[in-house]
C-alpha positions in Angstrom: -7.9 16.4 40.1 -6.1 13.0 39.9 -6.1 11.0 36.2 -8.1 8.1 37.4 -6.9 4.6 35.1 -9.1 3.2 31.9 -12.5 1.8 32.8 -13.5 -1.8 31.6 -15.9 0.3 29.2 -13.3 2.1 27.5 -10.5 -0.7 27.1 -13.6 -2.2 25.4 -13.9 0.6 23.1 -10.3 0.9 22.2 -10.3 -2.8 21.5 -13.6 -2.5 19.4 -12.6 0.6 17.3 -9.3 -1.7 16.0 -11.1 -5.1 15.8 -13.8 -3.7 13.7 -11.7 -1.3 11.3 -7.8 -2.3 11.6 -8.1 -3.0 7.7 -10.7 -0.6 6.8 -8.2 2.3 5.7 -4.6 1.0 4.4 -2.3 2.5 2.0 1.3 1.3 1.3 2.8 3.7 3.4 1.2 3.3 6.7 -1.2 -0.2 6.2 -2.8 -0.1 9.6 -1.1 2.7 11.1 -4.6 4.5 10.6 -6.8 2.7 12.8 -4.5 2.7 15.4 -4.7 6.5 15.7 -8.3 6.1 15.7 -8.3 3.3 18.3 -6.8 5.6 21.0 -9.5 8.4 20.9 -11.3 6.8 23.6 -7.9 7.4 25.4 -6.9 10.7 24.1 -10.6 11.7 25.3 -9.4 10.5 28.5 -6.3 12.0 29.5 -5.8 14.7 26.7 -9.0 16.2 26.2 -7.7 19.4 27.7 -4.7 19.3 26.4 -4.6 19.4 22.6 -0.8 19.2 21.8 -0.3 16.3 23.7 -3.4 14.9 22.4 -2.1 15.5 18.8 1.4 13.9 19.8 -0.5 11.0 20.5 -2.1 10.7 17.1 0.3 11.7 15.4 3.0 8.5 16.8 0.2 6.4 16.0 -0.1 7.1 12.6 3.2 5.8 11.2 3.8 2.6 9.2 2.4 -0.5 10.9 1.5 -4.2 10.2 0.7 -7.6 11.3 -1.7 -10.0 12.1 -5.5 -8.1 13.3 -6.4 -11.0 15.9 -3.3 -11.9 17.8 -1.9 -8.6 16.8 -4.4 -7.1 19.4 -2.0 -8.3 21.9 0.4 -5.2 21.4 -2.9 -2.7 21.1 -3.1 -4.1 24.8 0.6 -3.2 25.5 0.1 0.1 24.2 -2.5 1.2 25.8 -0.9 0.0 29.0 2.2 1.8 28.0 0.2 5.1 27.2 -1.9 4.8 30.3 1.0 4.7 32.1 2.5 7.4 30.4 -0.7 10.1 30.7 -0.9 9.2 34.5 3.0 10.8 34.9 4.9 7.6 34.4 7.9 8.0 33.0 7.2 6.3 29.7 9.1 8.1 27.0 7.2 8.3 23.3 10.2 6.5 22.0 9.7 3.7 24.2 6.3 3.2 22.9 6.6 3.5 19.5 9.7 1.1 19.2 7.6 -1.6 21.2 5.2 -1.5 18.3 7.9 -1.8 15.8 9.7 -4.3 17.9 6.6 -6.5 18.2 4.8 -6.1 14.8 7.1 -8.8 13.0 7.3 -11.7 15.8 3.4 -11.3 16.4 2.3 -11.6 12.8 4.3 -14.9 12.0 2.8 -16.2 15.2 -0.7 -14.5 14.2 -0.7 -16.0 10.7 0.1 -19.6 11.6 -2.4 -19.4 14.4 -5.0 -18.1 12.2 -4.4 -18.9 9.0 -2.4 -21.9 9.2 -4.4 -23.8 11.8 -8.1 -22.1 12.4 -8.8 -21.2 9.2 -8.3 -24.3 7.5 -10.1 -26.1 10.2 -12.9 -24.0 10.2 -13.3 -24.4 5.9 -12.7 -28.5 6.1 -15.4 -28.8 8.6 -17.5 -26.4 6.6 -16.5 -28.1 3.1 -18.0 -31.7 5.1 -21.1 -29.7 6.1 -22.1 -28.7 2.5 -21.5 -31.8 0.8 -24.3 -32.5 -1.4 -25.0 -28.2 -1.9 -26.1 -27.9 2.1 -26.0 -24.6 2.9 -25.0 -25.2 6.6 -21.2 -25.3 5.6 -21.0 -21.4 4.5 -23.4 -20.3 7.6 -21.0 -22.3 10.1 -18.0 -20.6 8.8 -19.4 -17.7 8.8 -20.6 -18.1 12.3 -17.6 -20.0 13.6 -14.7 -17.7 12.5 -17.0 -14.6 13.2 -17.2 -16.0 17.0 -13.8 -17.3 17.5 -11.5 -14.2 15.1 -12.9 -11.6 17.9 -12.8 -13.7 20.9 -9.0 -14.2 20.1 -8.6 -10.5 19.4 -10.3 -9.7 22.7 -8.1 -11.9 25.0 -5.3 -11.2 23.3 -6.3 -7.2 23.9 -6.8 -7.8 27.4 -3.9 -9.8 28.3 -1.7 -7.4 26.6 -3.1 -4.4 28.6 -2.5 -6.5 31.8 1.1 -7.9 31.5 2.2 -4.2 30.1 6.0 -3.9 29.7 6.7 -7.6 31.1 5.0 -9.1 27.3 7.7 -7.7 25.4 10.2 -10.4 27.0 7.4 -13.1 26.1 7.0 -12.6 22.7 10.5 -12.1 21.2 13.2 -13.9 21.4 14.1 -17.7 21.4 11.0 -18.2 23.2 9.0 -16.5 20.3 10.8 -18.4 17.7 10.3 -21.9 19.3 6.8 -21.0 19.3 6.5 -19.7 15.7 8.4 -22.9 14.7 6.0 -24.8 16.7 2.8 -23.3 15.1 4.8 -23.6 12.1 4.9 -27.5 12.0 1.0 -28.0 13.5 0.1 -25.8 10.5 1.8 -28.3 8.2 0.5 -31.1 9.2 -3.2 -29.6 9.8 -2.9 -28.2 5.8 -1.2 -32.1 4.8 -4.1 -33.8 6.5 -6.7 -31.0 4.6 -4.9 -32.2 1.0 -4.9 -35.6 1.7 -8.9 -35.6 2.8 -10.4 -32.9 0.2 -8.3 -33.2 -2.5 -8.9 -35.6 -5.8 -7.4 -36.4 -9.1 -7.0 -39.9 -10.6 -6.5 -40.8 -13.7 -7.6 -42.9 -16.6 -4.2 -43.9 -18.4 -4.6 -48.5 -19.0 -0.7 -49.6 -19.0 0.2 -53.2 -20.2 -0.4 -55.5 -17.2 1.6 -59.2 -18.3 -1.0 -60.9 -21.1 -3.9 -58.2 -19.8 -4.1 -54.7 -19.0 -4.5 -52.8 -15.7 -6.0 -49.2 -14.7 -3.0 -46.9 -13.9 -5.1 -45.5 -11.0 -6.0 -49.1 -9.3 -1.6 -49.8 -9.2 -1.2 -46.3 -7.4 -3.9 -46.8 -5.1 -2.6 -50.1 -4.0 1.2 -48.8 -3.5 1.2 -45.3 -3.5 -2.3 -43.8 -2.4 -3.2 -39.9 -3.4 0.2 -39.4 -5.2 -1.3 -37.6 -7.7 -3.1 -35.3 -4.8 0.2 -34.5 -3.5 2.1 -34.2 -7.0 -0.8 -31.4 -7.7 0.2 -29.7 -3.7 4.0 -29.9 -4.6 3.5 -28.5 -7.8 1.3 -25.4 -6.0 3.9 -25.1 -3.5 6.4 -24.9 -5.8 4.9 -22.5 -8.1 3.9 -20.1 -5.1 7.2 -20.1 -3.1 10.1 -20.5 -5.8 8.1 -18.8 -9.0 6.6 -16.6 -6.6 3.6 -16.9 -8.8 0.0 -15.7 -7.2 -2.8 -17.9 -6.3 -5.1 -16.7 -9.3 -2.4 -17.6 -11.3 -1.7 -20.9 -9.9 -5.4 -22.0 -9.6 -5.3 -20.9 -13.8 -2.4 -23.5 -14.6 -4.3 -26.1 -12.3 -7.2 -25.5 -14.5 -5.3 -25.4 -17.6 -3.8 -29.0 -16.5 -7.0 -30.5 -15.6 -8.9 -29.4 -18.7 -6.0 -30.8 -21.3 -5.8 -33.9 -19.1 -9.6 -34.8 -19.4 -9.9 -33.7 -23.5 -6.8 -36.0 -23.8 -8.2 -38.7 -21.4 -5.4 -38.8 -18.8 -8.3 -37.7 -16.2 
């Protein structure tokens, strides 16, 4: 009896099975290489249910070491699933093949995944939300909530599906120059979106009266008039440069913050 190929049902429930669980069982030695072995039982139901050592071989290649972004990671679940469609229908599609696409793919995808997601969408999502629950609105949490639990799977899902369909001929779309102008491109619309985020939402001004000719002037009034929000920014260039040259990590960082803020206002700086 001829294989037939995946059903629209069961792509769906290989998709499902890693959007649902990719992070639900990690360890340091194979992160999300779990729930990809459990992804493709709907497909080793499929094609390997009579045959249990190539259904094991197929678990057990999909088990190893693997990482990157969940939502626009999906892309290469797609590819895979392709690849070991092809593969159970008689293709020649070697297990090497598939298993170095992964690894191939994993780092290109999850610097494009993370500024996507959490340079761009994420931070969008939480400003808007921040706006919405001004005044202790409870609106703001429930339209994140919502929002990102709307738009994280529907990214996954075409991501997924495109994958599946472009096969083989994705690998040449993602890496490469053509990946790294498009990481650097995300890259630099993450900067700006997370600059414009600072510049809205976060504020610090001081208290400090300097000599002013025969009278005195607020500090804060002189800044605002030549160099508005420098001491936002002086507060973001001092987290930047804690977290990327002292490698420090947030709770630490958002400690010192404190710490700076608290001595500022007992001394009356702030």
């Amino acid at each position: 009896m001829e294989k037939s190929k995946l059903t629209k049902r069961e792509l769906i429930k290989i998709w499902s099975r890693w959007a649902r669980f990719h992070l639900s069982s990690m360890s340091y030695e194979k992160l999300q290489g779990h729930n990809w072995a459990y992804s493709l039982i709907p497909l080793g139901e499929k094609y390997y249910k009579d045959n249990p050592e190539e259904y094991r071989k197929l678990l057990k290649r999909h088990s190893v070491f693997y990482n990157t972004e969940p939502q626009t990671g999906a892309i290469v679940n797609g590819i895979v699933t392709s690849l070991e469609e092809e593969k159970a229908l008689g293709k020649d599609i070697s297990e090497e093949i598939i298993t170095n696409i992964k690894t191939t793919l994993m780092g290109p995808i999850a610097g494009i995944g993370d500024s996507i997601m959490q340079g761009i969408i994420i931070p969008i999502l939480l400003s808007i939300a921040m706006g919405l629950s001004a005044g202790g609105s409870a609106i703001g949490p429930i339209f994140y909530i919502l929002a990102y639990g709307t738009i994280g799977p529907a990214i996954s899902y075409i991501c997924f599906i495109n994958g599946y369909k472009l096969g083989l001929n994705a690998v040449d779309k993602l890496i490469g120059e053509n990946s790294k102008r498009l990481r650097d491109a995300f890259n630099v619309l993450g900067i700006m979106v997370v600059g414009g985020l600072a510049a809205t939402y976060i504020t610090l001004t001081t208290k400090i009266v300097i000599p002013y000719g025969d009278k005195t002037q607020n500090l804060q009034k002189i800044l605002d008039k030549d160099f508005p929000k420098l001491l936002p920014l002086s507060i973001v260039l001092l987290s930047w440069w804690l977290l990327s040259s002292k490698k420090m990590k947030p709770t630490k960082v958002i400690l010192i913050l404190t710490a700076i803020v608290s001595v500022g206002v007992i001394i009356g700086v702030f």
